[in-house]
N, C-alpha and C positions, 0 to 999 in steps of 0.2 A: 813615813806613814804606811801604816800596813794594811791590806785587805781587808773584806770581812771574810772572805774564801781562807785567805792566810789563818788568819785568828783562828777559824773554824779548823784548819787543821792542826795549829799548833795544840787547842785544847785534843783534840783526839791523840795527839802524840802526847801529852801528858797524861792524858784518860791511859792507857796502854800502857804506860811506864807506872803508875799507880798500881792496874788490877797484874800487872808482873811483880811488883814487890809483891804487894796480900799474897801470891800463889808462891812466890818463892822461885821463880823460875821464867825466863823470857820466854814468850810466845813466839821459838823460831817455824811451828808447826802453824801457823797463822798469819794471812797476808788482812792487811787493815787499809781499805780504801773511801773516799769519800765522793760522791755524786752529787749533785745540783737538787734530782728532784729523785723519787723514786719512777720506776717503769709503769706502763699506764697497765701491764696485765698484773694486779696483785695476786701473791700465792692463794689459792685455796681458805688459809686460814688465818688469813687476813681482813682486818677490817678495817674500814677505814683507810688513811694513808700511813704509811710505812714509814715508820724513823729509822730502820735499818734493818738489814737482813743476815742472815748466815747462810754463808753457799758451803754444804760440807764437803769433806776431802771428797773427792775422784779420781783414782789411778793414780796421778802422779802428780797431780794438780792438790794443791796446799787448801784446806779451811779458808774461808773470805768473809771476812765480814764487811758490811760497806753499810756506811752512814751516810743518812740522806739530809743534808745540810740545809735547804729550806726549808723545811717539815720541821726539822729540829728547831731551827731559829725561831720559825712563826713563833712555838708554843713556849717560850723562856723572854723571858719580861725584860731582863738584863744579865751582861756580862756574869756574874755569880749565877746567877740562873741557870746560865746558859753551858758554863763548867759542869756543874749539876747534873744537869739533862743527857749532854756527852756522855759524860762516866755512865750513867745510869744505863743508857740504854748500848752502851759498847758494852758492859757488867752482863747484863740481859745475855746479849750474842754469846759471849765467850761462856758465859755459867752452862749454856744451852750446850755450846759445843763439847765442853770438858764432865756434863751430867751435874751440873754442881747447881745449887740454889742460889739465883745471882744476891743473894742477902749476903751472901760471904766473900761475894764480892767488892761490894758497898762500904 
């Protein structure tokens, strides 16, 4: 029996191996992490609560994206859903990071 933590990451690792084919190329320029809930100080230009964020490069320090895994769940009714919603807003992150419109990610 597996998680729902588990499940929750397995679909991100499949979310990632997806928007890597569409692009043609691994994201070795990009660490992809998953959190419980988001932090209670949201960015600026956020509203609401956060399904995920992008921390960009820093010196030496790689692109992050991290996915907030009960925020996510809440809002996806079921399993297909819930794949959906992953890809979507991991799409989101990385389109943001690489300047790309996450529709061509999708």
């Amino acid at each position: 029996m597996t998680s729902r933590s588990a499940r929750f990451d397995d679909l991100v690792l499949d979310a990632v191996q997806l928007i890597e084919r569409r692009i043609g190329r691994e994201l070795t320029e990009l660490e992809v992490a998953v959190e419980e809930v988001p932090p209670t100080d949201p960015a600026p230009w956020e509203s609401g609560i956060a399904l995920g964020r992008l921390f960009p490069a820093e010196g030496q320090s790689s692109a992050r994206v991290v996915l907030y895994r009960r925020p996510v769940e809440s809002r996806a009714g079921h399993e297909d859903e819930l794949a959906t919603l992953v890809h979507e807003v991991l799409a989101e992150q990385v389109a943001d990071m690489l300047g790309m419109d996450p529709e061509d990610l999708a």
